[in-house]
N, C-alpha and C positions, 0 to 999 in steps of 0.2 A: 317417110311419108312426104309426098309433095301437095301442101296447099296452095289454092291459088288467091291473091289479093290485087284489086284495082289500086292502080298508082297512080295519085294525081300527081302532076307536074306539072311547074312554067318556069320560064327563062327569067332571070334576077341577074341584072347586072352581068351576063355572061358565064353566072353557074345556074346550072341544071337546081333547083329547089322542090324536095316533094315530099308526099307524106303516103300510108298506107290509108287508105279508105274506110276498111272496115278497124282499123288496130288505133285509135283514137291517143294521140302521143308519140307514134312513132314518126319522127322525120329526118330528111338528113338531105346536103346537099352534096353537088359533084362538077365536075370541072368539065364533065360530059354526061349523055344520058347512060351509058355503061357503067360510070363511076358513081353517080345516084344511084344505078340498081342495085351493083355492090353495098356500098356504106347503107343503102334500106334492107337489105340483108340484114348487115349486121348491126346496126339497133334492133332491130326484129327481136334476133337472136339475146342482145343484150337486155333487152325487154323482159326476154323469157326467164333470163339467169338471175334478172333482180326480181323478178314475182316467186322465184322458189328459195330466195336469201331468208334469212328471217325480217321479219317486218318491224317497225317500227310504230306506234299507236298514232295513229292519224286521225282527226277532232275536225268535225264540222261547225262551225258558228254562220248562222246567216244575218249577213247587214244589210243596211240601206244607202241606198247611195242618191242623190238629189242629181236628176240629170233634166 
């Protein structure tokens, strides 16, 4: 099945830097805009392999911070 996701991207220092839009965590960069879509593939993909690993118990605390 082919989904579709918006890619942001901007130019850093000469590598292509981006993230998925709607997948909040995925990011990667590339040496070109070709080589970002690749490597956002496969975080994607890698994304997907650690959400079906087993999980690990993860703890929310809320602090304060003085800004």
């Amino acid at each position: 099945m082919l989904k579709h996701f918006a890619l942001e991207y901007w130019v850093d220092e000469g590598w292509y830097v981006g993230r998925l839009k709607e997948v909040p965590g995925v990011f990667s960069q590339g040496e070109s805009l070709q080589e970002l879509e690749d490597n956002i593939r496969d975080a994607y993909h890698l994304m997907l392999e650690e959400e079906s690993s087993p999980r690990i118990e993860v703890e929310t605390k809320e602090i304060g911070i003085e800004v």
